[in-house]
N, C-alpha and C positions, 0 to 999 in steps of 0.2 A: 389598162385592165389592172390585175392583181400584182403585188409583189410576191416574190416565194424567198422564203427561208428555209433553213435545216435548222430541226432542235440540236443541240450541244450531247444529247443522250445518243447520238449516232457515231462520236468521235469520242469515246472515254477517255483516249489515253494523249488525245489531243491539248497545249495549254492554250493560252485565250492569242496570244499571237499568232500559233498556226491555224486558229479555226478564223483570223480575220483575213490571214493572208490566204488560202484554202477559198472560202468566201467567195471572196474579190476575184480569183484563179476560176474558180465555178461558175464564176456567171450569178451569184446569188446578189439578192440585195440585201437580204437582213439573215440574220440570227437568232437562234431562240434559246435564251441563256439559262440553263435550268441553277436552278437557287436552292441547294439544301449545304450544309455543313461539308466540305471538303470536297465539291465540285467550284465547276466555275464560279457562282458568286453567292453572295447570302447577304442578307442584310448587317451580318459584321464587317464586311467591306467598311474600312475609315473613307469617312470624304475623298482624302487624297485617292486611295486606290481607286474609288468609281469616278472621278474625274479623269484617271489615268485610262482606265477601261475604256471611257466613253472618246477617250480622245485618240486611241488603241485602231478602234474600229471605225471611226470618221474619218479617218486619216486613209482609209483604203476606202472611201465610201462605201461603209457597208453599216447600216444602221440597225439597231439592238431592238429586233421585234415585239418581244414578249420577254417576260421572267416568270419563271413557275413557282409558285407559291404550292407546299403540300398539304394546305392544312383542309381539316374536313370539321363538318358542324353537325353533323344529320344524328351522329350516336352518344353525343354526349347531353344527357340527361341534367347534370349537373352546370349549373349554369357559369360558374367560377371556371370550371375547363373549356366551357367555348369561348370565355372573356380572352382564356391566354391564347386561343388560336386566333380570336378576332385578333389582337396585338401583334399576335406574329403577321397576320395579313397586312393588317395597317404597315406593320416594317417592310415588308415585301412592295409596298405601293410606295412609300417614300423611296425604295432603291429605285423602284423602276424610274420616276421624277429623277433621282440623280441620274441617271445613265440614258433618258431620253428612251425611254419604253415606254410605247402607246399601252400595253396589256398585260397584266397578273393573271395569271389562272391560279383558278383553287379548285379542290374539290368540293364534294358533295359531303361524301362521306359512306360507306356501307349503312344498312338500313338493320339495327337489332331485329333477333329474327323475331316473329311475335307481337314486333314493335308494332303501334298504328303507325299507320302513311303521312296522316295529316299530321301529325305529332313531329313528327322527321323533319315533314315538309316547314311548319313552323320555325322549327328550332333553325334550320337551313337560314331561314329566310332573314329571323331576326338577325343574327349576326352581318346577312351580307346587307342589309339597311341601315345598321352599325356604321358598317364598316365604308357605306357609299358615301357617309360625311366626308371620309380622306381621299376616297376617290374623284370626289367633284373636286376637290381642295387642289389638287395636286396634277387636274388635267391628266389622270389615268382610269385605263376601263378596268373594272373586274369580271374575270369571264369564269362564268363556274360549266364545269368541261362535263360533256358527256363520258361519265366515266362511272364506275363501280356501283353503287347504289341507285345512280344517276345516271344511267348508259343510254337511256330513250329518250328521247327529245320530247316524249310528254312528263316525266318526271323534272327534267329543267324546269320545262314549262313550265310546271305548276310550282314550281320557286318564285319563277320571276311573275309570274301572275301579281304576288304580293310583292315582290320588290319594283317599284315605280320607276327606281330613280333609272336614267338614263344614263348613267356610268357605270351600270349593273349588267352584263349579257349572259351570254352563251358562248361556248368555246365546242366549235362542232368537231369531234372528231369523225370524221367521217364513218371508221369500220364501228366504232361500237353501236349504234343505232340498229346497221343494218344487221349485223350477228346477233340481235337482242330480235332479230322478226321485226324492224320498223323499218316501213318503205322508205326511201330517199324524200318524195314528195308528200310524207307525212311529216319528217323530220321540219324539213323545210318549212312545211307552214307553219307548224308548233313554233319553234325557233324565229319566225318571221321579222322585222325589223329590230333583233335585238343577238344578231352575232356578230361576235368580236373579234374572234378571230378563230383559223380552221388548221387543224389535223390533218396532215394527206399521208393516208394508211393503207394499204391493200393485205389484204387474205384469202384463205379460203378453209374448207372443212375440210379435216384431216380425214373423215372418214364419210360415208353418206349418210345421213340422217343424225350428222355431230350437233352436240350442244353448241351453246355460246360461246363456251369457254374453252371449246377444243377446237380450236383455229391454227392454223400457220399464218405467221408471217410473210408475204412476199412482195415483192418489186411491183410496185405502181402500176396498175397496170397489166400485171399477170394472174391476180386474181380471182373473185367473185365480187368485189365492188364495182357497184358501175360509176366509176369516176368520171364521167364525161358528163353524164345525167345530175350529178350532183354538181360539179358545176356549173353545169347551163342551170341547176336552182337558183346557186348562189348568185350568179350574173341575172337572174330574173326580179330576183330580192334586193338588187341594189348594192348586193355586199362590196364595200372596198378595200377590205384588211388585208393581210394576207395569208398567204397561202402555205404552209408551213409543214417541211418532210418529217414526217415523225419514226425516224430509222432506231427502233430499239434495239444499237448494238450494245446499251450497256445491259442489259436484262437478258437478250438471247446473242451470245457470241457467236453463233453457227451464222448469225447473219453477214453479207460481205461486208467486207472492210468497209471503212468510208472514202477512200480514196476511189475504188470503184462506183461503190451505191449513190454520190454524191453530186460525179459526173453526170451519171447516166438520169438523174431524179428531175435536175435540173434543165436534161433536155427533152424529155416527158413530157414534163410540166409543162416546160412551155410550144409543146406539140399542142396541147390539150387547149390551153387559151388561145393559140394561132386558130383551131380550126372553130373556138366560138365565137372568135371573133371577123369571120369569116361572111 
């Protein structure tokens, strides 16, 4: 079935040798390396370091899932400022080719308010068509993530509608869909042969009749997502990437440690594939 990773945003203060040997200690298979200016990696990594990296984490068999790319395209009007975010994605997909990552994520981007849809939607798209010549080039996916502007799996959609290429996806986080009012099995279909790879995120509403945006955070599992239902989609749709803990201990520190949340994600997870594969 799936492999499961943890993003790198779960162990802040973690360096790249304890989260390989941690990893391997977990039971994980892969890693998800987030990529901006003085975490784990960026595209300023020299040759030498991301050969070092890649040989870091092979060495424990444990393979480098994903790298997170920040950039967004949806608000910029100006076509010279999405040139330099396309550039910085394209440097994001050459790191992930050095270090042997299947998947970049990027964003979308927030949507000006006032702004047309179709307008967003365009500018999105042209960039990530752009940018799928380095993609095919380099044997890496770009996965533009349900997230901010982007958080329903009809708003992806209608990205990739225009973008063809096949090194172009979806990056499903599981909660933002379902916080935003879109069923699992709406998700799902929208998304349908074109995810790259997946977010496994639980919440719930801090209060009864909360917004989107007034969620907690909690353990896989203890929520309001129905995590079981979303994967028996993903196992319906063929998906083969992986599976990947999205533990925001660097944004909300009240969360447990990762030496707790880590353990225990790991053996969740794969409660959840044992009993679909059942």
């Amino acid at each position: 079935m799936w492999k499961i990773a943890f993003a790198t945003l779960g162990c802040p203060g973690w360096d790249l040798r304890t989260i390989a040997e941690r990893a391997a200690e977990y039971s994980y298979d892969g890693v998800e390396l987030r990529g901006v200016a003085g975490r784990h990696v960026s595209p300023e990594m020299t040759l030498p370091e991301r050969r070092e990296t890649r040989r870091l984490f092979a060495y424990r068999g444990i393979e480098i899932a994903a790298v997170m790319a920040y950039t967004r395209f949806a608000g910029a009007a100006d076509r010279a400022v999405r040139q330099r975010e396309e550039e910085t994605l394209v440097r994001f997909v050459e790191l992930a080719a050095d270090l042997g990552a299947g998947v970049v994520r990027t964003f979308g981007g927030d949507v000006p308010e006032g702004e047309d849809w179709l307008d967003a939607v365009a500018r999105v798209a042209e960039s990530l068509n752009t940018c799928a010549v380095a993609a095919e080039d380099h044997g890496v996916a770009i996965a533009l993530e349900t997230h901010d502007g982007f958080s329903r799996g009809a708003a992806v959609a209608d990205v990739l509608g225009v973008v063809p290429s096949p090194a172009v996806g979806a990056l499903w986080d599981l909660l933002h869909p379902f916080r935003h009012g879109e069923a699992p099995e709406e998700t799902a279909a929208l998304l349908r042969g074109r995810i790259k790879h997946v977010h496994a995120k639980d919440g719930r509403p801090r209060a009864e009749n909360a917004g989107a945006e007034d969620w907690q955070l909690v353990e896989v599992g203890q929520g309001a997502v129905p995590m079981h239902r979303m994967l028996e989609l993903l196992l319906d749709d063929g998906y083969t990437g992986y599976i990947s803990l999205e533990w925001e201990k660097q944004w909300h520190p009240e969360l447990a440690e990762p030496e707790v949340a880590f353990p225990y994600h790991a053996r969740v997870l794969r409660e959840y594939m044992a009993a679909l594969a059942q």
